[in-house]
N, C-alpha and C positions, 0 to 999 in steps of 0.2 A: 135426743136421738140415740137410738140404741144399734148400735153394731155390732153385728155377728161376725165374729174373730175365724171361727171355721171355715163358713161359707164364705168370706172375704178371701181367705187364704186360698182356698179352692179354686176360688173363679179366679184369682192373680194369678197361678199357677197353669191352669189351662190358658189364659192370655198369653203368659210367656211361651206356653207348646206354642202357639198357634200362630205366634210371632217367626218363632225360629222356623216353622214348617210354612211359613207364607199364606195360612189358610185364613183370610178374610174373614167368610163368613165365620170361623168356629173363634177370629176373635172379636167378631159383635154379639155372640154370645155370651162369651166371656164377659165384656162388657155390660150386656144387660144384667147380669149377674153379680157382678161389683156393684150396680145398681143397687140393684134389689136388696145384696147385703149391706149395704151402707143406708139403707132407708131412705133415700133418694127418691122425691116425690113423682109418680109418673106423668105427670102434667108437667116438669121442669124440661126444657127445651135439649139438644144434646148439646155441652160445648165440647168435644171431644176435638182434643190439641193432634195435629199429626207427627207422626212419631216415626224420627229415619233412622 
């Protein structure tokens, strides 16, 4: 499995804006985005832990 270190960086980085700005939807994009750079199968289910 190959990770892309930029794009990881990236999407973590908008996750954390979107934490401190309380924006939902910009951090399930974020999200999908950690996905995608972590080569994360699209068929795997989400297990996304909730986070206070």
């Amino acid at each position: 499995m190959q990770i892309n270190q930029s794009l990881l960086r990236a999407a973590q980085s908008k996750a954390a804006i979107a934490r401190f700005l309380g924006d939902g939807a910009m951090w399930m994009q974020a999200h999908e985005q950690i996905k995608s750079a972590i080569g994360m199968p699209w068929h795997k289910r989400d297990s996304v832990p909730v986070c206070y």
